[in-house]
Backbone as numpy.savetxt, mean C-alpha at the origin, in Angstrom:
# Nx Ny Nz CAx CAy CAz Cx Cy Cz
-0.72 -18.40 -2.47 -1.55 -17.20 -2.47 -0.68 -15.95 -2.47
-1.40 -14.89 -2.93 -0.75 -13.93 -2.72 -1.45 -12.18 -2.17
-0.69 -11.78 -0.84 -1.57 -11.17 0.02 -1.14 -10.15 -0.27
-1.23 -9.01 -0.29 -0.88 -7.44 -0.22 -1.52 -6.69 0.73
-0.22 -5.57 1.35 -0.89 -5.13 2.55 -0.67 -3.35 1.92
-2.31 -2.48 1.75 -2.14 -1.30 1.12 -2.63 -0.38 2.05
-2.20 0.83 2.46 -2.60 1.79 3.15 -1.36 2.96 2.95
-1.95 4.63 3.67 -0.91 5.31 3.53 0.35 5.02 4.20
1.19 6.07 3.69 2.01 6.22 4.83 1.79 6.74 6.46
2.77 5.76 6.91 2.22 5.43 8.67 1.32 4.78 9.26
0.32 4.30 8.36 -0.80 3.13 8.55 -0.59 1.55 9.28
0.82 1.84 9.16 1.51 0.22 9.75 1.41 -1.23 8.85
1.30 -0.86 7.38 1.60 -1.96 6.36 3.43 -2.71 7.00
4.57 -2.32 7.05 5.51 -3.37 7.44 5.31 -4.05 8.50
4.77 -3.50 9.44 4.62 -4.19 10.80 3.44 -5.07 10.81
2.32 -5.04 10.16 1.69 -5.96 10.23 2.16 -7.54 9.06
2.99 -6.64 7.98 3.53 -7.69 6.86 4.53 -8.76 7.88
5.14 -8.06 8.37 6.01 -9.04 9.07 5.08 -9.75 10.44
4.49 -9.56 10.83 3.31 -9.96 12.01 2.67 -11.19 11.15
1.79 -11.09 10.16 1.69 -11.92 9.32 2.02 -13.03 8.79
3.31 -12.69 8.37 4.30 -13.24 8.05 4.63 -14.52 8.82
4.95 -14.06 9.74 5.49 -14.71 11.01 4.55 -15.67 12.00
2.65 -15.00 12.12 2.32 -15.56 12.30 1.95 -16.96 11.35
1.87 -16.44 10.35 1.01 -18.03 9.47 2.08 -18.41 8.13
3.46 -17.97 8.73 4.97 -19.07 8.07 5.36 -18.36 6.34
4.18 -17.34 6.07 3.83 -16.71 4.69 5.68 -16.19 4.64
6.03 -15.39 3.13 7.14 -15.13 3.12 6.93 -13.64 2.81
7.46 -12.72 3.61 7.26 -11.43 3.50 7.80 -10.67 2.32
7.22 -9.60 2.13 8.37 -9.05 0.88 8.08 -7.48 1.32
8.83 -6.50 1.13 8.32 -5.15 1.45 9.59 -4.23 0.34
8.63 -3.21 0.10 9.07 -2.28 -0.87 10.35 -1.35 -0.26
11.05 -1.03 -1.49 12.30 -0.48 -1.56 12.29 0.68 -1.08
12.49 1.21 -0.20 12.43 2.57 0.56 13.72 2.72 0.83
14.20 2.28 1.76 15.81 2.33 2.29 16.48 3.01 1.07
16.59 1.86 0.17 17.38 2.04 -0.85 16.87 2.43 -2.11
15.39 3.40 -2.17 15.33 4.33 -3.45 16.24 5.37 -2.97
16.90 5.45 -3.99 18.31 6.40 -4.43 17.40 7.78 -4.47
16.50 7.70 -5.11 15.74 9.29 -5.14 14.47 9.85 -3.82
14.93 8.92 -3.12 13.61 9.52 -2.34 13.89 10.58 -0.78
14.76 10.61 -0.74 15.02 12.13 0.18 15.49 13.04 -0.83
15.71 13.07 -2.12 15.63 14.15 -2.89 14.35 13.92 -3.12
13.21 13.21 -3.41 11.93 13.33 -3.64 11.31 14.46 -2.88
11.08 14.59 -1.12 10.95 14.75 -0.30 11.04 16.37 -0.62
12.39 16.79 -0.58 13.29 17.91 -0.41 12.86 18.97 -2.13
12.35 18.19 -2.96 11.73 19.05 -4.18 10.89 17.92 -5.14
9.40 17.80 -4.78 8.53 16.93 -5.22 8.69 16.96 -6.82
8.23 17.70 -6.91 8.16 18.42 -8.28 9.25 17.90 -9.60
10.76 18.58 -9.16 11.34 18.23 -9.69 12.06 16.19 -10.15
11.96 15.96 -8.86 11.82 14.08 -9.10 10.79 13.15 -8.86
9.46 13.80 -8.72 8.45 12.82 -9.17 8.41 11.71 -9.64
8.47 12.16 -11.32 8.98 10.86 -12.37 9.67 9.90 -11.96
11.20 10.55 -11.84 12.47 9.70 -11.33 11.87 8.46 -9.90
11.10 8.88 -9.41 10.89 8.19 -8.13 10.33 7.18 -8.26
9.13 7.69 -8.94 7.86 6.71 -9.25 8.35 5.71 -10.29
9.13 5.98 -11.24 9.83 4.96 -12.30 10.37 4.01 -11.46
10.81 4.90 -10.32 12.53 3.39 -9.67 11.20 2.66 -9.03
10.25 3.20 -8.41 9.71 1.92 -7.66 8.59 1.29 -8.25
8.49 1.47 -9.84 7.19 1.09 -10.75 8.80 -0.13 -11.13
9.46 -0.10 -11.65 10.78 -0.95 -11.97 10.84 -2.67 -10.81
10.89 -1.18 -9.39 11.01 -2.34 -8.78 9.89 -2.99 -8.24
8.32 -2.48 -8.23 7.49 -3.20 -7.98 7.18 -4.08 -8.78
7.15 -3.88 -10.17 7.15 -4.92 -11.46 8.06 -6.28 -11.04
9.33 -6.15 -10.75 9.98 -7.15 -10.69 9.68 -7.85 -9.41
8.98 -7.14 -8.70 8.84 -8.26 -6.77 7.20 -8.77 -7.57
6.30 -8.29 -8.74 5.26 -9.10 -8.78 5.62 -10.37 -9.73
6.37 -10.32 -10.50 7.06 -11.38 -11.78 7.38 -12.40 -10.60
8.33 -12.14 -9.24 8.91 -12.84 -8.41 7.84 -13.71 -7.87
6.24 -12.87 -7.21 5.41 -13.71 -6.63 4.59 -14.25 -7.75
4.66 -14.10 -8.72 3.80 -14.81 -9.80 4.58 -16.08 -9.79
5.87 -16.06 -9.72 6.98 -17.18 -10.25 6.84 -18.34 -8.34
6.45 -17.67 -7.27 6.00 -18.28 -6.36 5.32 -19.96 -6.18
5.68 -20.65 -5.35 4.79 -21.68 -5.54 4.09 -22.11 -3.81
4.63 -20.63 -2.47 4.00 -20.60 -2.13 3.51 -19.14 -1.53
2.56 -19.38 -0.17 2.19 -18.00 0.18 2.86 -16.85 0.25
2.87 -15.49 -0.25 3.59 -13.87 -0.43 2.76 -13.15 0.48
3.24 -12.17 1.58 2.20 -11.40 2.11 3.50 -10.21 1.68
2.83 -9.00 0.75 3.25 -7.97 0.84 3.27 -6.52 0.47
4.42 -5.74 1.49 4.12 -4.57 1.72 3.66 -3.54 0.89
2.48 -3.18 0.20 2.02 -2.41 -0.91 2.45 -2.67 -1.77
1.13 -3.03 -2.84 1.31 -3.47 -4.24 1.40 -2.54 -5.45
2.10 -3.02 -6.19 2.46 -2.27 -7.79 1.07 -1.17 -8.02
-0.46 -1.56 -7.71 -1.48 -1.08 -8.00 -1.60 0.28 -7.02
-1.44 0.44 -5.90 -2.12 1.48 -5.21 -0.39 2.32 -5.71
0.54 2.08 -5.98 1.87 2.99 -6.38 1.24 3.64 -7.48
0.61 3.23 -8.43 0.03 3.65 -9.64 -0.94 4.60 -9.13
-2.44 3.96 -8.59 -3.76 4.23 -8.71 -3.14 5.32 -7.24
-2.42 5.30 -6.39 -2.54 6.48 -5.62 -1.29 7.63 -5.42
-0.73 6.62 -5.52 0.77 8.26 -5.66 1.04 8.70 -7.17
1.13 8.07 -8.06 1.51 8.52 -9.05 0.14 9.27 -9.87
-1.06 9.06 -9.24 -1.87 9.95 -9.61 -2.34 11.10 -8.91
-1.65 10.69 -7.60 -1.71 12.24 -6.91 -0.31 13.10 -7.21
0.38 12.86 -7.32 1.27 13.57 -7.87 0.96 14.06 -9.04
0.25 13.61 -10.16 -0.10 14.08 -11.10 -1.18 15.40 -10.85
-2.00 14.75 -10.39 -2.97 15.65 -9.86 -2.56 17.60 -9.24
-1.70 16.75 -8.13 -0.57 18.22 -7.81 -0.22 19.25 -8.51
0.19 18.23 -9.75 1.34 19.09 -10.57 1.93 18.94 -10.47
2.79 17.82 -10.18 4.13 17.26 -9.78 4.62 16.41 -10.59
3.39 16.21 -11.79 4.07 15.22 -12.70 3.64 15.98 -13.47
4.52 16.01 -15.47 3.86 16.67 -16.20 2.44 15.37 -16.73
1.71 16.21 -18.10 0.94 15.38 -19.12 2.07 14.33 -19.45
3.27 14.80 -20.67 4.13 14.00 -21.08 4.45 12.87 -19.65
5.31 13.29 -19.01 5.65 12.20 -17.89 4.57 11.09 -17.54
3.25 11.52 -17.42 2.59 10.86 -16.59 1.89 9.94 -18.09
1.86 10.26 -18.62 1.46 9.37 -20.20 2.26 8.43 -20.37
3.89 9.15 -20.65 4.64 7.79 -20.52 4.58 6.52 -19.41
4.38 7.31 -18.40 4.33 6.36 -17.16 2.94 5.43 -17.13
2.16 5.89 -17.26 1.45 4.86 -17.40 1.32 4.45 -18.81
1.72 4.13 -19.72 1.99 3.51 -21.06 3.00 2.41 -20.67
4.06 2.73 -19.91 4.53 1.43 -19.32 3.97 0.53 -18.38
3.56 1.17 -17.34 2.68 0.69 -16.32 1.28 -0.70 -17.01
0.92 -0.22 -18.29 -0.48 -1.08 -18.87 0.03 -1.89 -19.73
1.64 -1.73 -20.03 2.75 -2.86 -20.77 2.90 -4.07 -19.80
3.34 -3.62 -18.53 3.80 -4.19 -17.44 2.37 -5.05 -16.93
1.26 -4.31 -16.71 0.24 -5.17 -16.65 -0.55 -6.43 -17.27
-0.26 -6.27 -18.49 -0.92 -7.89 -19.28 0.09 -8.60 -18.54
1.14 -8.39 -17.41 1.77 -9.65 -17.02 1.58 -10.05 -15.47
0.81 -9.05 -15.41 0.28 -9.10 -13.63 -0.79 -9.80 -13.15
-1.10 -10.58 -12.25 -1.80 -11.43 -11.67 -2.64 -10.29 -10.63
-4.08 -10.21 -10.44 -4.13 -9.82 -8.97 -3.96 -10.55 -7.60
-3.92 -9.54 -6.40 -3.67 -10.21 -5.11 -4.83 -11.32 -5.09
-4.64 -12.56 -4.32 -6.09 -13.12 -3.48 -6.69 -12.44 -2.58
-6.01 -11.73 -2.02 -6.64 -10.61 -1.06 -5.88 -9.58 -0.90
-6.51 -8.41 -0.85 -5.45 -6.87 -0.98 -6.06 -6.46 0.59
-5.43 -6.39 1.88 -5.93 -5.76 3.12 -5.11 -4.22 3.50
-6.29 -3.21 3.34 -6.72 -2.01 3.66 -6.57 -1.71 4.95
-5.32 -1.10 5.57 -5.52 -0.18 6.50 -5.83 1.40 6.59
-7.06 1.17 7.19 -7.73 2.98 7.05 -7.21 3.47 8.05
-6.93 4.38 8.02 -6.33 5.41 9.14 -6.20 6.78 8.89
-6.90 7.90 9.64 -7.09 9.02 9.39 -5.83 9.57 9.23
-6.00 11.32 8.71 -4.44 11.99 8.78 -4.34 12.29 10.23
-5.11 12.48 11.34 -4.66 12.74 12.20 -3.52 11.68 13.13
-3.98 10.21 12.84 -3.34 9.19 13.23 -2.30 8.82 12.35
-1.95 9.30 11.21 -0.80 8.73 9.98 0.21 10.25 10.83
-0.33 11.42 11.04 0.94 12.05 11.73 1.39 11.91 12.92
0.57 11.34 13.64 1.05 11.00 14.84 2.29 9.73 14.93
1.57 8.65 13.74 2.23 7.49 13.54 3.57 7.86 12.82
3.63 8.95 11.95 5.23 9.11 11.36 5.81 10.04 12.39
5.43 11.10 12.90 6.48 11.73 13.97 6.91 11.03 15.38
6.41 10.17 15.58 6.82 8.64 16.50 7.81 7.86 15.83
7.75 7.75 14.55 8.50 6.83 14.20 10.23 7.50 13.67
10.10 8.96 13.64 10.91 10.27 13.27 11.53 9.63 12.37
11.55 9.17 10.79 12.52 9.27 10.14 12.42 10.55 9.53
14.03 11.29 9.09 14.14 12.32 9.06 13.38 12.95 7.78
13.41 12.31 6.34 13.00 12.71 5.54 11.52 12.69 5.32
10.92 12.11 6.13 8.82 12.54 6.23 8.55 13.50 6.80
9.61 14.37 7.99 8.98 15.24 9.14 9.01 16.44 7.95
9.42 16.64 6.67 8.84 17.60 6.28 7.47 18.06 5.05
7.14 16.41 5.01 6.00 16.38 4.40 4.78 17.14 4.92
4.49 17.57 4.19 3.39 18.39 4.43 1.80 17.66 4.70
0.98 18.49 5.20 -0.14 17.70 5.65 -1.24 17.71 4.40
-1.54 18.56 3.71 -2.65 18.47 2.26 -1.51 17.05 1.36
-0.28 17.30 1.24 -0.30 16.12 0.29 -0.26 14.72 1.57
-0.34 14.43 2.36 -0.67 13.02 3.33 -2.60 13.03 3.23
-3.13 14.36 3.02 -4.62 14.09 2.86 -4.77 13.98 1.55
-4.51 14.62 0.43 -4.39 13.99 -1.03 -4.11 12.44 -0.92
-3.15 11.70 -0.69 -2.72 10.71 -0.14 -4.18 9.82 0.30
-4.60 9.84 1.11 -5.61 9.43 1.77 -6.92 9.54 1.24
-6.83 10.37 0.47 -8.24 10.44 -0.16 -8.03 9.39 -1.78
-6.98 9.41 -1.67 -6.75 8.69 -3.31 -6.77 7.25 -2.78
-6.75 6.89 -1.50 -6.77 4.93 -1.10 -7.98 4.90 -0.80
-9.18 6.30 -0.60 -10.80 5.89 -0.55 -11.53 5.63 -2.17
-10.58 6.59 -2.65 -11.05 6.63 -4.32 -10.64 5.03 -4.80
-9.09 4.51 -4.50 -8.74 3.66 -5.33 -9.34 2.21 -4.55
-9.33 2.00 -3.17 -9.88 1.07 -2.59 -11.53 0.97 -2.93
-12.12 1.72 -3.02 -13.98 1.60 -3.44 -14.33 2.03 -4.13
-13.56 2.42 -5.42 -14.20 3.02 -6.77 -13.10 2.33 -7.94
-11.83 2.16 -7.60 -10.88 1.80 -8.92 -10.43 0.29 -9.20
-10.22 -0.31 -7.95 -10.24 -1.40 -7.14 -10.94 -2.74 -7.86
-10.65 -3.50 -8.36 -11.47 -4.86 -8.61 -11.55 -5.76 -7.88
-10.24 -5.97 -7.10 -9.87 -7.35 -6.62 -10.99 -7.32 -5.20
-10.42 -8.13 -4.60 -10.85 -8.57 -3.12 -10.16 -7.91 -2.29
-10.87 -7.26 -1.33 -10.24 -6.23 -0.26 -11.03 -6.62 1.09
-9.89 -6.57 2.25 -10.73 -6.87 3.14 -10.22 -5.56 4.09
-11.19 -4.56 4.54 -10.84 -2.94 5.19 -10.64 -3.39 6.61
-9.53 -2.84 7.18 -9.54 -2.95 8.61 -9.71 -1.63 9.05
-10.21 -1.00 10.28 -10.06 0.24 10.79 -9.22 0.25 11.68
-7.97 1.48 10.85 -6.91 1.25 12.32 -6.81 2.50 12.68
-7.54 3.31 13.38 -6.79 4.28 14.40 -6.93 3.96 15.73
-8.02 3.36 16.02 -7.47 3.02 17.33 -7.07 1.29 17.84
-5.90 0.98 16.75 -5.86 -0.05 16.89 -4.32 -0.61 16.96
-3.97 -1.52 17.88 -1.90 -1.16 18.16 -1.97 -2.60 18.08
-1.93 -3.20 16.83 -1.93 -4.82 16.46 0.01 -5.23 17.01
0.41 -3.98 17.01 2.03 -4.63 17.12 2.26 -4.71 18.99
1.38 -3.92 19.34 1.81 -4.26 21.28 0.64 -4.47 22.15
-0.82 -4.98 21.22 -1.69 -5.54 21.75 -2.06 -7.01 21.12
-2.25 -7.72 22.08 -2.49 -9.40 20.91 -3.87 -9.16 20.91
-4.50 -8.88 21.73 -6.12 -8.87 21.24 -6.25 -7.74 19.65
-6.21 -6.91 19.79 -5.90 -5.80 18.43 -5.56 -7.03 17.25
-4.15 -7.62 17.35 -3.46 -8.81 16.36 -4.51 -9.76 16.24
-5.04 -9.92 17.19 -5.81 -11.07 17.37 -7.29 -11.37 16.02
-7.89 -9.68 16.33 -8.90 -8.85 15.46 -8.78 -9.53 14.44
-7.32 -9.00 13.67 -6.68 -9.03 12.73 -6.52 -10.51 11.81
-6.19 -10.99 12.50 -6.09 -12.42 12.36 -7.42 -13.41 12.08
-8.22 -12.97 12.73 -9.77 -13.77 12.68 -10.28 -12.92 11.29
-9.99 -11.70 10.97 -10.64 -11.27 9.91 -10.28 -11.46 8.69
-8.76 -12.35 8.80 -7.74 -12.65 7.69 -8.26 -13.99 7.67
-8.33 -14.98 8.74 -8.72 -16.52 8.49 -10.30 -16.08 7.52
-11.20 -15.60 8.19 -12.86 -15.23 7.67 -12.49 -15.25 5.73
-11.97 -14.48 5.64 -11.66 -13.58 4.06 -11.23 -15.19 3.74
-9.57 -15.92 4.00 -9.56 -16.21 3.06 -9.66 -18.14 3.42
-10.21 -18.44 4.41 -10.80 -19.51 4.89 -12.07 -19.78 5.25
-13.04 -18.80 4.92 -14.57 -18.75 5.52 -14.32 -19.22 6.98
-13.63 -18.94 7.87 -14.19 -19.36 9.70 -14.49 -17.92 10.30
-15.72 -18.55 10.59 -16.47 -17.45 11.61 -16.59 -15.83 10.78
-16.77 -16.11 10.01 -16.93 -14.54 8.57 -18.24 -13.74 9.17
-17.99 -12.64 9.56 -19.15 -11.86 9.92 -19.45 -10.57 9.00
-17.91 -10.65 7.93 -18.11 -9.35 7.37 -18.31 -10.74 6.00
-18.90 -9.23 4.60 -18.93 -9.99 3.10 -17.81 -8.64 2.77
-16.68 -8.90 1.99 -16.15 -8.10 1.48 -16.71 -6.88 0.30
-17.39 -7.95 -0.14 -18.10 -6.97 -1.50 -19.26 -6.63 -1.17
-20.20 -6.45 0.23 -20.94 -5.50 0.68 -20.55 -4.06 1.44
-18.80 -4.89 2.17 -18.03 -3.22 2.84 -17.89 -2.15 1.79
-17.27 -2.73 0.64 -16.74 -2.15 -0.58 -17.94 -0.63 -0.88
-19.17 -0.99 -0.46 -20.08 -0.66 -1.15 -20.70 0.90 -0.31
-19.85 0.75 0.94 -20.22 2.13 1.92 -20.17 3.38 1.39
C-alpha cells in the first residue's frame, strides 16, 4: 500500500510519518527539506526562486513516487508529489511568485510526470488552523520559517481546503489536529490509529470518507 501524510507546514506530517511507521513496521519516506539547496534562499526572496524550488522538489518528488510504485511493500509518506503541485506551486502562482511562462512549463512537466503516477490508497489530512501551524513552527524554531509571513501560511491553508475537498480524487481520511499532541499523548496516537485501521481495514469505522469530503 501506499499512504501519504498531507497537511501545511507545522501540522506534524514527519512526526506522525515516523509514528506510523514504526507503529505498523510500514517504511517511511519524507521529503527533501534539509537538503533543498534552494530553500533558505526561497524563504529570504520568494519571488525570485520560486521556480528553482518547486522544480528541485517536483524532480525529487517524482523520483520517491517511481520508488513506491517500484515497492512491493507498505510506504507511509511525508507529503505527496500532488498537494506540492495542487498547493504550493499554485499558491505561489497565485501570489505572483511564479510567472504565466514558469508556471506553464511547470506544470507541462508535472502532467508528463503524471501518466506515470499511481494514487495513494489513502492520502491522511492534517487540519490545523494558522493559529496552531504558528505556534507549532516557532516551537520548533528552525531559523529559516521564523520569517515567513502569516497571509502566505493562510494562502497555504486555504489551498489544502481547496485541494483536499474540491481538487482531490483519491481517498482521504481528515484528522482534526489542533488540539491534538499524537507525539506525547498515546490516547491522541491512539485516535489516530483506530481511524487509520477503520479507513483501511473496515474495524470499528464510524466515519465514511466520501461523506467527510462533502462538508
Amino acid at each position: 500500500m501506499y499512504i501519504a501524510i498531507a497537511g501545511n507546514i507545522g501540522a506534524g506530517k514527519t512526526t506522525l510519518t515516523k509514528m506510523l511507521a514504526r507503529y505498523y513496521g510500514w517504511e517511511p519516506r519524507f521529503e527533501s527539506v534539509s537538503f533543498n539547496p534552494y530553500l533558505e534562499d526561497y524563504y529570504s526572496n520568494i519571488n525570485r526562486w520560486a521556480f528553482c524550488l518547486e522544480t528541485y522538489f517536483l524532480k525529487e518528488r517524482f523520483k520517491d513516487m517511481l520508488a513506491v510504485q517500484q515497492a512491493n511493500h507498505t510506504i507511509v509518506q511525508d507529503r505527496s508529489i500532488f498537494e506540492g503541485v495542487y498547493v504550493f506551486v499554485r499558491n505561489n502562482y497565485e501570489r505572483g511568485d511564479l510567472s504565466d511562462r514558469d508556471f506553464a512549463t511547470y506544470m507541462e512537466l508535472f502532467d508528463l510526470m503524471r501518466q506515470q503516477m499511481k494514487m495513494p490508497d489513502l492520502m491522511i489530512y492534517l487540519r490545523k488552523s494558522v493559529p496552531s501551524l504558528i505556534a507549532q513552527i516557532q516551537k520548533r524554531g528552525r531559523e529559516y520559517e521564523q520569517s515567513m509571513q502569516i497571509d502566505y501560511l493562510k494562502g497555504l491553508n486555504d489551498k489544502y481546503e481547496d485541494f483536499i475537498f474540491h481538487k482531490y480524487d483519491g481517498r482521504v481520511l481528515v484528522i482534526e489536529a489542533d488540539d491534538m499532541d499524537f507525539e506525547n499523548k498515546p490516547a491522541d496516537f491512539r485516535k489516530v490509529v483506530d481511524r487509520v485501521d477503520a479507513e483501511l481495514f473496515g474495524l470499528f469505522s464510524e466515519h465514511n470518507w466520501s461523506e467527510e469530503r462533502k462538508e
